[in-house]
C-alpha angles and dihedrals in degrees: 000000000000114000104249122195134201139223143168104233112201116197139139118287095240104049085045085056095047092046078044091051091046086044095059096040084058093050095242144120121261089248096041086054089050097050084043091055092039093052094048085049096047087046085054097045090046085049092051097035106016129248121334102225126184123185 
């Protein structure tokens, strides 16, 4: 089983109902949109800076 983390996101509550609104025309969830944006950030930022590596 993949190891899932957790966090509290505060933004403001326009911006949560447009990413809502994307979300959904995506058909997706709310939190499946928002991995989605974070892993196509984290592949831009490798090809500009190289691979991130922990230990």
């Amino acid at each position: 089983m993949k190891d899932i983390s957790k966090f509290t996101l505060r933004t403001e509550k326009e911006l949560l109902r447009k990413f809502q609104y994307v979300a959904e025309f995506n058909a997706r969830s709310t939190n499946k949109e928002l991995e989605v944006v974070m892993k196509q950030h984290v592949t831009e930022f490798e090809k500009e800076n190289g691979n991130i590596e922990f230990e």
